[in-house]
C-alpha positions as CSV (number, residue, x, y, z in Angstrom):
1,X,129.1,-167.2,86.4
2,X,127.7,-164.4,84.7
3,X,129.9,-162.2,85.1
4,X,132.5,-163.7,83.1
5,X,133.6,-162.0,80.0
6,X,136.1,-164.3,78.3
7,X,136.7,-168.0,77.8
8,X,139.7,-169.1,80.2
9,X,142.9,-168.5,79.9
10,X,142.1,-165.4,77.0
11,X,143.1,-162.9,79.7
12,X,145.5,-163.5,83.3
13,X,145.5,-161.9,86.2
14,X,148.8,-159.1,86.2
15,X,150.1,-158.7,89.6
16,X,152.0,-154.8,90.2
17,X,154.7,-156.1,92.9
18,X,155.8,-152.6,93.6
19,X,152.0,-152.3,95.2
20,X,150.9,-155.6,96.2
21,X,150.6,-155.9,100.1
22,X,149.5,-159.5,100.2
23,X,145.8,-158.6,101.9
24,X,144.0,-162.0,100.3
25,X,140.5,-160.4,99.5
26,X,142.0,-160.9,95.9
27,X,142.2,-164.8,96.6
28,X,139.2,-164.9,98.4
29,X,137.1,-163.8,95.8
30,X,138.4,-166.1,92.2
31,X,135.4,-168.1,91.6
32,X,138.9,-169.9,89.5
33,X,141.4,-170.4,92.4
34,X,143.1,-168.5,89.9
35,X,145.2,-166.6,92.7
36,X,147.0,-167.9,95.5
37,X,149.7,-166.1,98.5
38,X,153.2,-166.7,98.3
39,X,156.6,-165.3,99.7
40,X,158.2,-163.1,97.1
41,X,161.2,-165.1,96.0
42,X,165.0,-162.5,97.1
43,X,166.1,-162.3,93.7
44,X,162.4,-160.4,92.6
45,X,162.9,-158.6,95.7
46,X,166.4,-156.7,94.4
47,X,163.7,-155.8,91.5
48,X,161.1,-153.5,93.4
49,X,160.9,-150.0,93.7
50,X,161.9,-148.7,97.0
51,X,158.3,-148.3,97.7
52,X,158.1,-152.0,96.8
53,X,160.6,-153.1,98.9
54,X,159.2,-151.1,102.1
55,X,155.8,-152.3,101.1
56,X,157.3,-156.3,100.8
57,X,159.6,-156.0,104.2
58,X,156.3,-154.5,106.2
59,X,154.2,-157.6,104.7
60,X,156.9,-160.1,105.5
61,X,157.1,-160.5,101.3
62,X,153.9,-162.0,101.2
63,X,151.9,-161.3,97.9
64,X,149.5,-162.7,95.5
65,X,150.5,-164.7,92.8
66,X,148.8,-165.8,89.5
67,X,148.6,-169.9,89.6
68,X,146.7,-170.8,87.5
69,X,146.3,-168.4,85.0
70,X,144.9,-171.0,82.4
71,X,141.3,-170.5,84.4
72,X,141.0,-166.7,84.5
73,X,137.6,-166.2,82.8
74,X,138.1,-162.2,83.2
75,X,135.4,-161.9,85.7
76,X,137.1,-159.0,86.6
77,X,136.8,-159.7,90.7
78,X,140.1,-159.6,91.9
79,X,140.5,-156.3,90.4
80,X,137.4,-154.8,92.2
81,X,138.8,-156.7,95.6
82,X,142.4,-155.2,95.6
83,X,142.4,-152.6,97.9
84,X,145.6,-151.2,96.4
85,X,145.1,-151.7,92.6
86,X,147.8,-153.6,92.2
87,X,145.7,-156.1,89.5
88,X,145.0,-155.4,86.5
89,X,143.8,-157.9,83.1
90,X,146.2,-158.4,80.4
91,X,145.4,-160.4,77.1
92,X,147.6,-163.9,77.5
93,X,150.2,-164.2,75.1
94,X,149.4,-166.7,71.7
C-alpha cells in the first residue's frame, strides 16, 4: 500500500478512551486488521473522565481496540476515519 510510511510494528495505533465512541469506520478502514471493537473492561471504566464515562455508558462501552499492533504500517487511515480524534500514532516502545 502506498501509503504506508513505516515498516510494521515501528508505530501502533493509540486509542484516547475518554473520546472513543466505538463508531467502526476506524476498523473498517486497516488494510492490517490492526483494529478491532470490544467492550471496555469495568475496571478501565472507573479510569475515564466523566465525559468518558457518559460517552462509554451511551455506547454500551463499546470501543476500538489495538489487536494487533505488530502490523500497523503507519498508513495513517484510522486516524483520518475517526470521526472523534480519538487515534492518534505513537512510536512502539524498543
Amino acid at each position: 500500500m502506498t501509503r504506508c510510511k513505516q515498516e510494521p510494528g515501528a508505530f501502533i495505533p493509540v486509542i484516547d478512551r475518554n473520546k472513543c465512541e466505538g463508531k467502526g469506520p476506524c476498523i473498517e478502514v486497516c488494510p492490517y486488521q490492526v483494529l478491532s471493537m470490544y467492550t471496555v473492561p469495568k475496571e478501565t471504566r472507573q479510569t475515564l473522565s466523566l465525559v468518558g464515562k457518559i460517552k462509554g455508558m451511551v455506547h454500551r462501552w463499546q470501543q476500538a481496540e489495538v489487536l494487533h499492533p505488530e502490523l500497523c504500517k503507519a498508513c495513517g487511515l484510522c486516524v483520518s476515519a475517526c470521526p472523534e480524534q480519538a487515534i492518534s500514532l505513537a512510536r512502539a516502545p524498543g
